[in-house]
Backbone of each chain as ProteinMPNN parsed JSONL, in Angstrom:
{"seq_chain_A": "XXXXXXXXXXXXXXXXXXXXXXXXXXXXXXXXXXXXXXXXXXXXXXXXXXXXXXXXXXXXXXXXXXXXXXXXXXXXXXXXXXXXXXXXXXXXXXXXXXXXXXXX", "coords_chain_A": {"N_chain_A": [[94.987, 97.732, 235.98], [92.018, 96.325, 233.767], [91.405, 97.085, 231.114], [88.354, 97.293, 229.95], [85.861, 96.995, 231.802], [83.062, 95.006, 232.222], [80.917, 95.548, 234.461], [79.342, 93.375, 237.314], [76.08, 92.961, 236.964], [75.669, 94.715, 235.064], [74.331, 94.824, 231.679], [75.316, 94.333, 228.482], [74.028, 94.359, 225.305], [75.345, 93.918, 222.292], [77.807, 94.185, 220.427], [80.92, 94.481, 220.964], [84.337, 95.942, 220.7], [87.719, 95.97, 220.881], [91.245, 97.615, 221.846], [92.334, 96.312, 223.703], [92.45, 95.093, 227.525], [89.518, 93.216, 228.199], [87.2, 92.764, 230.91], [85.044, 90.766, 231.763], [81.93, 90.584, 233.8], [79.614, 90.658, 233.776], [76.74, 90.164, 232.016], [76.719, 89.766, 228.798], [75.631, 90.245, 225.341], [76.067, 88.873, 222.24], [78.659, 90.343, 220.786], [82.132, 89.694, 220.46], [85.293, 91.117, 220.563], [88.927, 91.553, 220.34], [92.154, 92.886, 220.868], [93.647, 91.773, 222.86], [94.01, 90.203, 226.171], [91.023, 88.522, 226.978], [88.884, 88.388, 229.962], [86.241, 86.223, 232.058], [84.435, 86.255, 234.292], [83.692, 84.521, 237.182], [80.919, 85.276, 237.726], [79.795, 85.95, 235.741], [77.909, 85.985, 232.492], [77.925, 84.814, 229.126], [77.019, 84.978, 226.382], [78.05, 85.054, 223.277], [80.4, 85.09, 220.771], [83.487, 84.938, 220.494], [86.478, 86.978, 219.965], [90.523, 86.868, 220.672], [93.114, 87.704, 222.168], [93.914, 85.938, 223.901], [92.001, 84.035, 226.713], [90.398, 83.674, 229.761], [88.268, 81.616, 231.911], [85.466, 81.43, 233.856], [83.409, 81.644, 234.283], [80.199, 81.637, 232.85], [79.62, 80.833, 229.39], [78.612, 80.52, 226.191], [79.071, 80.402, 222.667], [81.595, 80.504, 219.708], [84.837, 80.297, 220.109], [87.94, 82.469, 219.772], [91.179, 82.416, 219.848], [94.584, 83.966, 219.796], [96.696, 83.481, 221.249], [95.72, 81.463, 223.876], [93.475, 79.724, 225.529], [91.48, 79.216, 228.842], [89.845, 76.899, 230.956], [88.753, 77.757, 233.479], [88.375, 76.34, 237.188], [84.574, 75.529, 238.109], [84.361, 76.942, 235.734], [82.152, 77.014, 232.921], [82.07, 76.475, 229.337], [80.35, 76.693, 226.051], [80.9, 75.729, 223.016], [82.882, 76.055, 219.95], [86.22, 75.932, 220.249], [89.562, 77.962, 218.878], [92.288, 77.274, 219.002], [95.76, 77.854, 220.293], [96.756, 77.5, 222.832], [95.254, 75.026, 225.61], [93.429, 74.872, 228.24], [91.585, 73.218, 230.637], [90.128, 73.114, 233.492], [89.936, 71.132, 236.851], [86.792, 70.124, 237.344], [85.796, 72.041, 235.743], [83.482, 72.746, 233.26], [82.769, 71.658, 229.529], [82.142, 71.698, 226.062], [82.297, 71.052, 223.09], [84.047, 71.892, 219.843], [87.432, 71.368, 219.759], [90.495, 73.289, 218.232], [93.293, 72.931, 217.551], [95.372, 73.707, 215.977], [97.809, 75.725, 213.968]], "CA_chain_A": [[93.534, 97.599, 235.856], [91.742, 96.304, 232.727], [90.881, 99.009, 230.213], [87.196, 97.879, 230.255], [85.246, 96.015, 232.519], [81.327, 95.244, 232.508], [80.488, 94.619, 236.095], [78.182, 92.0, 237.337], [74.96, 93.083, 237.184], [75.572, 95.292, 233.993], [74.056, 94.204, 230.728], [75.464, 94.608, 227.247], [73.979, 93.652, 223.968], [75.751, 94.128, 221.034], [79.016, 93.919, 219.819], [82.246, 95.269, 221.821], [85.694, 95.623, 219.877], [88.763, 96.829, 221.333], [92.261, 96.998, 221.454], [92.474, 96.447, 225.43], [92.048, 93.849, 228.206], [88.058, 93.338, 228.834], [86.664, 91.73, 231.767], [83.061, 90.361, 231.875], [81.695, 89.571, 234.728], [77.96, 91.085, 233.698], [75.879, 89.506, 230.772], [76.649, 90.03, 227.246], [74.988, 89.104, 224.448], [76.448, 89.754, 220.78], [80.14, 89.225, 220.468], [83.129, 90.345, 221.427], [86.49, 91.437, 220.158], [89.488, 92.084, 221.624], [93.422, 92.173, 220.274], [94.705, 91.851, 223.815], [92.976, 89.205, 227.206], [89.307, 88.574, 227.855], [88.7, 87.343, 231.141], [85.106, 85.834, 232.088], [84.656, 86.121, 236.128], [82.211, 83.622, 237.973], [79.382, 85.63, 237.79], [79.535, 86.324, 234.033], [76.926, 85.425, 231.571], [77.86, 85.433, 228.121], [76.318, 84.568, 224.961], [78.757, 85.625, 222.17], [81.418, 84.58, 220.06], [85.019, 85.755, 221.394], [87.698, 86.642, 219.94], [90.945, 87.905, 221.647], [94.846, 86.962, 222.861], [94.039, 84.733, 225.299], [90.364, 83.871, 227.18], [90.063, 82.617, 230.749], [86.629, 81.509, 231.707], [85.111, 81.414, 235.393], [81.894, 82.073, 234.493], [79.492, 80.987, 231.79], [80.327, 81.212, 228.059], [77.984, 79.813, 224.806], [79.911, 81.03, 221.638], [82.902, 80.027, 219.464], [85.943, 81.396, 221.149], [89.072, 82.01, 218.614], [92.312, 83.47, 221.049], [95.876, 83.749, 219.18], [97.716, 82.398, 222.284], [95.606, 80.4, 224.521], [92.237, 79.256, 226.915], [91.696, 78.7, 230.333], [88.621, 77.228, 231.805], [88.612, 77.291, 235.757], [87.187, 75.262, 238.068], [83.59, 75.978, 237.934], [83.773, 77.442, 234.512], [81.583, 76.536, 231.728], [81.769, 76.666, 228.027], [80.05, 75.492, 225.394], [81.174, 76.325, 221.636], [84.432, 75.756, 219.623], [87.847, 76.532, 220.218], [90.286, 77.429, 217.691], [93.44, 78.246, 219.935], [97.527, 77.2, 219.937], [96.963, 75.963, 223.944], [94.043, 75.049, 225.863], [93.309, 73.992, 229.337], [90.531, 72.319, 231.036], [90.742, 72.911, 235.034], [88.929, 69.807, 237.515], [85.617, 71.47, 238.084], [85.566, 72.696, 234.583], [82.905, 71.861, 232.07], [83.209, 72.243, 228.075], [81.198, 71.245, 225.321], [82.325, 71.874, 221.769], [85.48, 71.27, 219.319], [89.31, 72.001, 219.945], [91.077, 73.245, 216.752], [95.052, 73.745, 217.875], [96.587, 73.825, 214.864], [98.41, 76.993, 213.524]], "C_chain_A": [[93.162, 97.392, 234.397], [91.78, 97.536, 232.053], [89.192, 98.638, 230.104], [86.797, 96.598, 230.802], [83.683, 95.911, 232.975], [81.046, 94.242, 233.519], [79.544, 94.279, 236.276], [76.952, 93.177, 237.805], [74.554, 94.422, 235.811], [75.313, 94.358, 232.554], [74.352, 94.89, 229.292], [74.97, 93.745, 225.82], [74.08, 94.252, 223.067], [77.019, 93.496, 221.092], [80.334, 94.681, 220.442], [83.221, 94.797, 221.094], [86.71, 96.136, 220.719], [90.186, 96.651, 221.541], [93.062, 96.822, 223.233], [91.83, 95.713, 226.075], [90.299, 93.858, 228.477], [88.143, 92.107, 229.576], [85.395, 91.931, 232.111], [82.599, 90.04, 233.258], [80.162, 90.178, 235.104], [77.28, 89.847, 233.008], [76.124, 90.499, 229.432], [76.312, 89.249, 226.323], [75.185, 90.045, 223.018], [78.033, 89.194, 220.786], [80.852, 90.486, 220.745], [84.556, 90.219, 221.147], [87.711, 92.114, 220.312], [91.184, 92.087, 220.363], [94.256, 91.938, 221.82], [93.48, 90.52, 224.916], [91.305, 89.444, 227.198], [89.073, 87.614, 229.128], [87.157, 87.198, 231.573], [84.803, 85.43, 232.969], [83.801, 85.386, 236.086], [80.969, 84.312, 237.571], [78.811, 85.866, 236.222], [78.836, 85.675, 233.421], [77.016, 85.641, 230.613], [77.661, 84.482, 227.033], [76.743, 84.975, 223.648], [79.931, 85.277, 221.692], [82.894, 85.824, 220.229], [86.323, 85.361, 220.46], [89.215, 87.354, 220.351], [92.065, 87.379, 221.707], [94.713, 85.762, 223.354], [92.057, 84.777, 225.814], [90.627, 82.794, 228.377], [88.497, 82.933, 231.227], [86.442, 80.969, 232.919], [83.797, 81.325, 235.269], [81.418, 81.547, 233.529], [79.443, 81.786, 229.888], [79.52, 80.216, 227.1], [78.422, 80.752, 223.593], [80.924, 80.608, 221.036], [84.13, 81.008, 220.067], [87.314, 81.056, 219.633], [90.42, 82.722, 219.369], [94.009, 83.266, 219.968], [96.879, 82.874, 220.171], [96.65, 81.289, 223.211], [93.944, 80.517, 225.573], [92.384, 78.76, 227.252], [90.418, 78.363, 230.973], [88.97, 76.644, 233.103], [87.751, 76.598, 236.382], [85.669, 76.173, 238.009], [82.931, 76.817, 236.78], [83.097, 76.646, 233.668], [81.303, 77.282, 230.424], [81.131, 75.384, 227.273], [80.338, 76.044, 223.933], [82.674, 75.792, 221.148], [85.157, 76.507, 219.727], [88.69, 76.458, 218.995], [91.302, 78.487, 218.671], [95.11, 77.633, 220.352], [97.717, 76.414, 221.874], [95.105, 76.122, 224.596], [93.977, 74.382, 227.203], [92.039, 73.971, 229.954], [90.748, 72.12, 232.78], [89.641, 71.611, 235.392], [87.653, 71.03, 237.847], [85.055, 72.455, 236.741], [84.303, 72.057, 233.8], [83.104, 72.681, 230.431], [82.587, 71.321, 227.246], [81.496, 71.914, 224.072], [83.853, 71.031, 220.944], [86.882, 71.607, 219.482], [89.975, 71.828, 218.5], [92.331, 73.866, 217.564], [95.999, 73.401, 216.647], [96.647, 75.323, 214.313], [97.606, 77.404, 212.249]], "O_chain_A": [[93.783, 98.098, 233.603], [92.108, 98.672, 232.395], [88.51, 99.662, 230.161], [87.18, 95.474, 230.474], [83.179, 96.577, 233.879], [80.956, 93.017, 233.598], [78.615, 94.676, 235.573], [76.98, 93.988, 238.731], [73.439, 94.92, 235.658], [75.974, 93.342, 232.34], [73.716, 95.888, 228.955], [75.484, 92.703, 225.413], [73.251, 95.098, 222.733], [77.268, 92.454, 221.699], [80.428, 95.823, 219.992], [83.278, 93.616, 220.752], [86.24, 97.014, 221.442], [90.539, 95.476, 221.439], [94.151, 97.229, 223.638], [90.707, 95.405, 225.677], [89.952, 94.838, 229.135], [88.676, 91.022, 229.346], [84.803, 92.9, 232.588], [83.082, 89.027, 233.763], [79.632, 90.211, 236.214], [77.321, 88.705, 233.468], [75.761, 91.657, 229.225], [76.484, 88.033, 226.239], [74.801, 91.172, 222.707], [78.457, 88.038, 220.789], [80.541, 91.635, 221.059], [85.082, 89.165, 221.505], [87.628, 93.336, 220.43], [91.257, 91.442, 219.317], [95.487, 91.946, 221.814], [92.416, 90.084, 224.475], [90.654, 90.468, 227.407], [89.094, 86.384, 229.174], [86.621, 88.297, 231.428], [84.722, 84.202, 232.997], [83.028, 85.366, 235.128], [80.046, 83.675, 237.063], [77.663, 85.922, 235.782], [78.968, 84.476, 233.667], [76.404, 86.67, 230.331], [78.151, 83.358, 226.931], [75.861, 85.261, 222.839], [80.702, 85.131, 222.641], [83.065, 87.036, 220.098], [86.924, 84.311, 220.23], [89.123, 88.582, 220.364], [92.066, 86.277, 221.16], [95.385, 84.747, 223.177], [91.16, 85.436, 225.289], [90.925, 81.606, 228.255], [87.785, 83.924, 231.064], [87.166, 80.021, 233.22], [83.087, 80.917, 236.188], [82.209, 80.74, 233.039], [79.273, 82.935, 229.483], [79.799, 79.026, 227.248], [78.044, 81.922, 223.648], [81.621, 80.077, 221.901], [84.136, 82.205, 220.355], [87.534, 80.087, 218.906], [90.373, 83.946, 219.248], [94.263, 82.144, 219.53], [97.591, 81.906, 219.9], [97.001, 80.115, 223.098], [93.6, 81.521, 226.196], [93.065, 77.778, 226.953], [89.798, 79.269, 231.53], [89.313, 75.553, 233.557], [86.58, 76.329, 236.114], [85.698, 77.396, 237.875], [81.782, 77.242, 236.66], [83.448, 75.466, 233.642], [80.618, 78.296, 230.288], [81.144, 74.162, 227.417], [79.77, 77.127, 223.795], [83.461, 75.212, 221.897], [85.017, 77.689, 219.414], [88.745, 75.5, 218.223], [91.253, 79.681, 218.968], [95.021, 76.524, 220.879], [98.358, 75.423, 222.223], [94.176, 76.862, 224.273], [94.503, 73.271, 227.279], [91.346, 74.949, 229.677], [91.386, 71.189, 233.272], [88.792, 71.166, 234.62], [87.608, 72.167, 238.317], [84.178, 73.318, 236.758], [84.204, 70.831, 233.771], [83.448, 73.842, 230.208], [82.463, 70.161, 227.638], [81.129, 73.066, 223.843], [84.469, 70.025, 221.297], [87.083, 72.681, 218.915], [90.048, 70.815, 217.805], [92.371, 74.982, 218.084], [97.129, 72.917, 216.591], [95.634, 76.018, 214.235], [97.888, 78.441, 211.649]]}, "seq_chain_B": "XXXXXXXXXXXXXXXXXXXXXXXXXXXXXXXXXXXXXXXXXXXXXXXXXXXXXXXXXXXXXXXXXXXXXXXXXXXXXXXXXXXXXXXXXXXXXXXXXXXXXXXXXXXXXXXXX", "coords_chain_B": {"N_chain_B": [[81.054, 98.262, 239.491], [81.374, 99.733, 235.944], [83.785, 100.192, 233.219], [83.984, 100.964, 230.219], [86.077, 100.837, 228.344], [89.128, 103.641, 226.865], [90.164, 102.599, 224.484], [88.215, 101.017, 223.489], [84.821, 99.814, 221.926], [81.68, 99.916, 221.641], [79.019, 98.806, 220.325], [75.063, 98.793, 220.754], [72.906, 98.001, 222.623], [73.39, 99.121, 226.162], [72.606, 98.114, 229.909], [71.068, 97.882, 233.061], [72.25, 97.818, 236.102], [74.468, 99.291, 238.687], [77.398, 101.476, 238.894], [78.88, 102.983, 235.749], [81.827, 104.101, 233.467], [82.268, 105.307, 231.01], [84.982, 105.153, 228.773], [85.993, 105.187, 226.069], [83.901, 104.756, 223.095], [80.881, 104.435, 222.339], [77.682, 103.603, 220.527], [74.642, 103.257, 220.849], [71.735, 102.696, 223.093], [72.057, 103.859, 226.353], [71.065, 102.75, 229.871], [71.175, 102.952, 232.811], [70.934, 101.975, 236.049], [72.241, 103.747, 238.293], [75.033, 105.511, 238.662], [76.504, 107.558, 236.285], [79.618, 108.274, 233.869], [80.252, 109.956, 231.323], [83.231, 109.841, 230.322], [86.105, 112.74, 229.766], [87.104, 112.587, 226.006], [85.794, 110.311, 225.657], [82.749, 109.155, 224.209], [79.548, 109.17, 222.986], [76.978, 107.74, 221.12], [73.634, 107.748, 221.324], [70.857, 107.569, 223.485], [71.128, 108.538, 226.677], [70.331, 107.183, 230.02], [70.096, 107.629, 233.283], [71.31, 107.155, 236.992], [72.96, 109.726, 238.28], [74.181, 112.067, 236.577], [77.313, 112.624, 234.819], [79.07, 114.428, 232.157], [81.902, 114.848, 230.303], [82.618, 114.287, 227.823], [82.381, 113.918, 224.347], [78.698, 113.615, 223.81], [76.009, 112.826, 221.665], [72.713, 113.2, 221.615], [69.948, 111.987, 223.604], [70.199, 113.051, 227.279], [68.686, 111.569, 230.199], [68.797, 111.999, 233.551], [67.734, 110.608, 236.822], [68.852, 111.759, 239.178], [71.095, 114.646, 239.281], [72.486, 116.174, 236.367], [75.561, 116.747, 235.283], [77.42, 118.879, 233.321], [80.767, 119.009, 232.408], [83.81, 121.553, 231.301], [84.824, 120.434, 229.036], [83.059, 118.648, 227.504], [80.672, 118.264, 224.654], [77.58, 118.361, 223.593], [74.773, 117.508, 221.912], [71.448, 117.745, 222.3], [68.815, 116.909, 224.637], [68.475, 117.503, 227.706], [67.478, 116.394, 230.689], [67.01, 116.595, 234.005], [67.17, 116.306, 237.83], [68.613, 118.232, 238.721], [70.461, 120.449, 236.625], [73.935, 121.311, 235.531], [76.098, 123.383, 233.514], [79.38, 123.725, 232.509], [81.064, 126.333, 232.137], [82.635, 126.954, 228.862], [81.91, 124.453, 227.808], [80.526, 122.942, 224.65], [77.405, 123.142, 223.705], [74.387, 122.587, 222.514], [71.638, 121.954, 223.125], [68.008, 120.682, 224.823], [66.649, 122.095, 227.539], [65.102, 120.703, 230.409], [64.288, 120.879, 233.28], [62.914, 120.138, 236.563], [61.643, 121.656, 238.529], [60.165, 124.145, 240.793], [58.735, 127.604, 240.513], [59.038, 129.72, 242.172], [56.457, 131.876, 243.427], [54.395, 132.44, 245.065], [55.231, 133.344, 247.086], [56.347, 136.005, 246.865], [53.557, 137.21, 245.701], [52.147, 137.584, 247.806], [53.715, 139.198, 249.05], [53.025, 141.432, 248.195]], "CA_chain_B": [[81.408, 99.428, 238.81], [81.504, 98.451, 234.876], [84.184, 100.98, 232.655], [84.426, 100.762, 228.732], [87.745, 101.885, 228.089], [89.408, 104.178, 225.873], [90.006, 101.949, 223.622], [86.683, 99.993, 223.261], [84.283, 100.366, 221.107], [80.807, 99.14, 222.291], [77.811, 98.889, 219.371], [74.449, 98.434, 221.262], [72.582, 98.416, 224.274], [73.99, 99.007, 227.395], [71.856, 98.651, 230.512], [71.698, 97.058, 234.221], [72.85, 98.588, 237.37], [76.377, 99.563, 238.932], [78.197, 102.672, 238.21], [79.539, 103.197, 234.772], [82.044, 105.028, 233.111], [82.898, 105.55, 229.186], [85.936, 106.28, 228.506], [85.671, 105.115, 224.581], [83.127, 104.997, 222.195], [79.335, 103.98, 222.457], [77.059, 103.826, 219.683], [73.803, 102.94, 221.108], [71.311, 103.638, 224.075], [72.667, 103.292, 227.526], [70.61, 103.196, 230.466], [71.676, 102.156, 233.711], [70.451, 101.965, 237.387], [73.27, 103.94, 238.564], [75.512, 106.849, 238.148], [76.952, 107.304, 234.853], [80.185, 109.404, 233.599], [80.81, 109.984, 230.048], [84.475, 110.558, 230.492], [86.375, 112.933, 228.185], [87.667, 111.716, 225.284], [84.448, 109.607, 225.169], [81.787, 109.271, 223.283], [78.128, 108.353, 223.226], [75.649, 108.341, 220.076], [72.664, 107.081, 221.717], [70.215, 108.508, 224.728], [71.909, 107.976, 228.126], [69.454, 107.454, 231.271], [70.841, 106.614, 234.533], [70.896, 107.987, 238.032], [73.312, 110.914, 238.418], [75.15, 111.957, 234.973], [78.416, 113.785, 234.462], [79.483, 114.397, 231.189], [82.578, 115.26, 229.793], [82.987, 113.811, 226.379], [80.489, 114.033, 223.768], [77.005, 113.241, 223.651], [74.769, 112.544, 220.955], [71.611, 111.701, 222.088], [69.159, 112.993, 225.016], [70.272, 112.846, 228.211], [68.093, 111.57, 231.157], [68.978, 111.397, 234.751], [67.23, 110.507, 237.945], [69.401, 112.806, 240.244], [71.717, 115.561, 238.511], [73.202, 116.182, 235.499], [76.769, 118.357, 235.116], [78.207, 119.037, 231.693], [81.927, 119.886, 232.407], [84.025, 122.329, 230.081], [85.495, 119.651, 227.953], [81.746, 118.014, 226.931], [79.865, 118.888, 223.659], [76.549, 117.967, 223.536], [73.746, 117.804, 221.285], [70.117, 116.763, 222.406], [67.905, 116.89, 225.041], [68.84, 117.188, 228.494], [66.279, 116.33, 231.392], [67.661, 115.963, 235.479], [66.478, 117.335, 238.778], [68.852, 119.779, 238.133], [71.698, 120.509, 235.227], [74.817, 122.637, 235.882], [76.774, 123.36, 232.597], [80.162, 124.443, 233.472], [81.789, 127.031, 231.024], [83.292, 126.238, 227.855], [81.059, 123.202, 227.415], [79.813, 123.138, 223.928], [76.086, 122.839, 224.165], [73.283, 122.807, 221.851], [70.537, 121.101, 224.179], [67.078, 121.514, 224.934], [67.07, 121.911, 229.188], [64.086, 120.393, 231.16], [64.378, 120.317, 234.959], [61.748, 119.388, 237.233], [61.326, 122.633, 239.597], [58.731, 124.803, 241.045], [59.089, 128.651, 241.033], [58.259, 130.105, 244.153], [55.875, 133.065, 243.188], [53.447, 132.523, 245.882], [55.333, 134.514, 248.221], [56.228, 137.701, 246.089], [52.691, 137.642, 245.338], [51.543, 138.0, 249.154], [53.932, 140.547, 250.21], [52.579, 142.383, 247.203]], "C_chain_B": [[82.245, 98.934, 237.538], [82.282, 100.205, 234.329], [84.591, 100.413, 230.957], [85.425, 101.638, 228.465], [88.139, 102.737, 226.777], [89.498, 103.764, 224.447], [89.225, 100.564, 222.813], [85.782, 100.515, 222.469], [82.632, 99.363, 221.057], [79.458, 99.675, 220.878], [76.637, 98.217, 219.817], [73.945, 98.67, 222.25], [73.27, 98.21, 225.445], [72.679, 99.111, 228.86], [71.811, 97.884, 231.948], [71.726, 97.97, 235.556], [74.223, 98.142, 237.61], [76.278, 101.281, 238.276], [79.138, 101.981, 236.859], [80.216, 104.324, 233.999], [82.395, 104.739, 232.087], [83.543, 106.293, 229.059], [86.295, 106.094, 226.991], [84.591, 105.534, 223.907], [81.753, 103.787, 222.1], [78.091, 104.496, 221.398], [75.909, 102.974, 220.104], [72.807, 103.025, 222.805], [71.727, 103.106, 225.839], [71.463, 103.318, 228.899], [70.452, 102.12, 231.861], [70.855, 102.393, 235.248], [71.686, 102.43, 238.323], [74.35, 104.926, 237.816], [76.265, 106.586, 236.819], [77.772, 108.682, 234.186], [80.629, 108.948, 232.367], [82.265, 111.244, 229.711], [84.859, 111.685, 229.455], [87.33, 112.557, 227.759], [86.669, 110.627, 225.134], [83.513, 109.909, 224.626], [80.708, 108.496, 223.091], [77.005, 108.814, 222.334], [74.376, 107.229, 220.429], [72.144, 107.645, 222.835], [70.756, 107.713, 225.759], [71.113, 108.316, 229.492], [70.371, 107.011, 232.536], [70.37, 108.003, 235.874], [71.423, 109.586, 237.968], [74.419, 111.137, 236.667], [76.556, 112.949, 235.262], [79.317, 113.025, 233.364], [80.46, 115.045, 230.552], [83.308, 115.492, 228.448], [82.089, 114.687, 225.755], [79.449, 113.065, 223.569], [75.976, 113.349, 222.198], [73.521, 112.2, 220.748], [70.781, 112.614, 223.081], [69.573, 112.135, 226.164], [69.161, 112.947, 229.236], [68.345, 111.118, 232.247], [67.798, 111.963, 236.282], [67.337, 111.672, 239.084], [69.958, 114.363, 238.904], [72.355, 115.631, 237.661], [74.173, 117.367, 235.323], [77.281, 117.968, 233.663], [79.264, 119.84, 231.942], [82.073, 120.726, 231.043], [84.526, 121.487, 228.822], [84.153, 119.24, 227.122], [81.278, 119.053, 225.49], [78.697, 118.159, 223.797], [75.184, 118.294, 222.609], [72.479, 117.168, 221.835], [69.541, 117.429, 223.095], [68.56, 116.758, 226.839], [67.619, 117.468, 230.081], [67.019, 115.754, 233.235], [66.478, 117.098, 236.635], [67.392, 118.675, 238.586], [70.378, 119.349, 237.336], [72.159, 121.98, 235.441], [75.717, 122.276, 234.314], [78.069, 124.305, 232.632], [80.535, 125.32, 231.89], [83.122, 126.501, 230.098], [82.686, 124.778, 226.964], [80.227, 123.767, 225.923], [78.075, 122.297, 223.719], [75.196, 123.461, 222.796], [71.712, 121.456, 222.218], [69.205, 122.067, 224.051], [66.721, 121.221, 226.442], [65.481, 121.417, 230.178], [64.312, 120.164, 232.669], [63.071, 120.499, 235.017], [62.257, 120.602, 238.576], [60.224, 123.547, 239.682], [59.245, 126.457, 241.497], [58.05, 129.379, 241.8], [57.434, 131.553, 243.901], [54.885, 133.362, 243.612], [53.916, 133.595, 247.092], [55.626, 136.088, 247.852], [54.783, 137.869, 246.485], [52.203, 137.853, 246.78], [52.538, 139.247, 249.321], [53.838, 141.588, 249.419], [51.376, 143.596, 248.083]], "O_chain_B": [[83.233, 98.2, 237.567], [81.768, 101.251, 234.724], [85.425, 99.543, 230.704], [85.504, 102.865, 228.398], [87.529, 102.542, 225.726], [89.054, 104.369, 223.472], [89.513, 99.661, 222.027], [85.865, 101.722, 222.241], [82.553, 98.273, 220.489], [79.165, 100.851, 220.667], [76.662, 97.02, 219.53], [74.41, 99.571, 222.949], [73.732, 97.099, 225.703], [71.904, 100.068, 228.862], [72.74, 97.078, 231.998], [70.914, 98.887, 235.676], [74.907, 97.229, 237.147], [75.498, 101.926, 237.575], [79.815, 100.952, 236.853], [79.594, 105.362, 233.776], [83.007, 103.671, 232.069], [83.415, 107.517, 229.084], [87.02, 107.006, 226.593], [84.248, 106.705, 224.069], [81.805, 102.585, 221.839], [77.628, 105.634, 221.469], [76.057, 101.803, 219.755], [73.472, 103.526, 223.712], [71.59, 101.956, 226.256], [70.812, 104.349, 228.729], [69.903, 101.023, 231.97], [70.023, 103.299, 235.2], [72.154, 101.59, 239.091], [74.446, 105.046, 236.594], [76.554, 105.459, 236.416], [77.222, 109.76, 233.958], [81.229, 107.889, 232.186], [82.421, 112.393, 229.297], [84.213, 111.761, 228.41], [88.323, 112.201, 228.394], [86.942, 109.93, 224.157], [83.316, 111.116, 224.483], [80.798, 107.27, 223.019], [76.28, 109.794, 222.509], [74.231, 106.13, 219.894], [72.965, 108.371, 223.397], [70.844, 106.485, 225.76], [71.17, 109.425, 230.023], [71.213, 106.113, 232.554], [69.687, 109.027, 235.871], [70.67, 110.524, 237.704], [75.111, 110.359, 236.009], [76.53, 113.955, 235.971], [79.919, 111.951, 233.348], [80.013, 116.076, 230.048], [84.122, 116.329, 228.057], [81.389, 115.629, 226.128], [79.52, 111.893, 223.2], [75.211, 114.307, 222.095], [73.109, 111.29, 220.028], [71.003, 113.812, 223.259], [69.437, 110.913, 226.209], [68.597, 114.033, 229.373], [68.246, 109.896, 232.362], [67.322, 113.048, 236.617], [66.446, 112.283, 239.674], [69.292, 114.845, 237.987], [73.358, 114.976, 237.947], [73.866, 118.556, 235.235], [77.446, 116.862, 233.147], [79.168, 121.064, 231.847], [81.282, 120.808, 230.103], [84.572, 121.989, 227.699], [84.212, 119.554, 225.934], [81.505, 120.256, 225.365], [78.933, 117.036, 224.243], [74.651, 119.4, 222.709], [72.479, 115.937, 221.816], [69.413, 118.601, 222.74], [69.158, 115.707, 227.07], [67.106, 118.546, 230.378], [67.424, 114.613, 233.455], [65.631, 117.978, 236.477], [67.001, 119.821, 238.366], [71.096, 118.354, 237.431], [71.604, 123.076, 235.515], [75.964, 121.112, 233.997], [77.916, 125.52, 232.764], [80.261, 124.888, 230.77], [84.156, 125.919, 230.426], [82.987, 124.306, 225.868], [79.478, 124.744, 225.94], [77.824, 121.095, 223.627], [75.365, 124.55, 222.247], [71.161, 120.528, 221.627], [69.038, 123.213, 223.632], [66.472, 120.037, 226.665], [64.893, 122.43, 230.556], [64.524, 119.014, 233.056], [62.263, 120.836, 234.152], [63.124, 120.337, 239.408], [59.431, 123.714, 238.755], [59.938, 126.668, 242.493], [56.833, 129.512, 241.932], [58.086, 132.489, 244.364], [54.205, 134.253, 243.102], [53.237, 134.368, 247.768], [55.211, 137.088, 248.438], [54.56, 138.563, 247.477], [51.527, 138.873, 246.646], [52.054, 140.295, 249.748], [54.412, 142.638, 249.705], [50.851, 144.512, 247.45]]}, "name": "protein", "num_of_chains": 2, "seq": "XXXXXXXXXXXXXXXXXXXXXXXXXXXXXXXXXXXXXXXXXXXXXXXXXXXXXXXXXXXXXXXXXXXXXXXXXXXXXXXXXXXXXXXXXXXXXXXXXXXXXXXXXXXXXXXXXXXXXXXXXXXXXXXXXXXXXXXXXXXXXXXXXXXXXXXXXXXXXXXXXXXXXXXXXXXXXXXXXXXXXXXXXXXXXXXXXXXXXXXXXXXXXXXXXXXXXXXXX"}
């Protein structure tokens, strides 16, 4: 099980740090810091600049995202902001709006 | 059901519905539509409203709940604490000020006076 998870219909604004998996699948607004996964369910609403291991995205995302290993947007996900991340994928069904930085 | 983990560290408002539990650290005011446990080993500097409370960490802040509020033995608490009713179990360090919402019954003494 994650270590923290703000469930849909919970609202956070500010700033969340931590050194443990978070999964969104409320509304946050502020930003968001992680040294381990952030995952970003369907229902999620977030408005904050991410940064974290890794970042898959289901749900809705405006913010620069910065991950050490890698993003994932899923079918029906949407981002819009820049990436700065070593891989990056783009499912069918995905949308994305912003810049891809994969260099080391 | 939304949990900020031990090792999280949340600066801001928290607020919404669902059950929530804190099992890290919360610096700002929480107030949810829905029960709310401030695990221990957690921590909350900000007033915490929600439905039913149980608190084990510490508290900083005034507590307000809808239904009941318990303050196990592990909890410290400083503030303000306001429920239909508040059980504080022993050992709990407490420096609160206690408001329930009850009515003492001194209509019937006074008749069979």
């Amino acid at each position: 099980m994650a270590g923290t998870v703000i469930g849909e219909g919970l609202v956070v604004e500010g700033d969340i740090t931590g050194d443990e998996e978070i999964v969104i699948n409320g509304t946050l607004r502020g930003r968001l810091t992680t040294s381990d996964a952030v995952t970003v369910g369907g229902t999620a609403v977030v408005g904050a600049d991410i940064t974290g291991a890794s970042l898959s995205v289901a749900g809705q995302v405006i913010g620069d995202v910065t991950a050490s290993e890698r993003v994932d947007i899923q079918a029906g996900g949407k981002l819009v902001g820049d990436i700065k991340a070593a891989r990056f994928t783009i499912a069918d069904g995905a949308s994305f709006k912003g810049n891809v930085d994969m260099e080391d | 059901m939304s949990v900020v983990g031990a090792a999280t560290r949340v600066t801001g408002r928290i607020s919404g519905t669902g059950a929530l539990r804190i099992e890290g650290a919360v610096k700002g005011d929480v107030n949810v539509q829905g029960d709310t446990e401030l695990a221990e080993g957690g921590s909350l500097e900000g007033n915490l409203q929600g439905e039913g409370l149980d608190i084990g960490g510490s508290l900083l802040g005034d507590a307000h709940a809808r239904g009941a509020i318990a303050v196990r033995a592990t909890a410290s608490v400083r503030g303000e604490l306001r429920g239909s009713e508040v059980s504080i179990e022993a050992g709990a360090r407490v420096s609160v000020r206690l408001d329930t919402d009850f009515e003492l019954d001194f209509g019937g003494a006074a008749r069979r006076r």
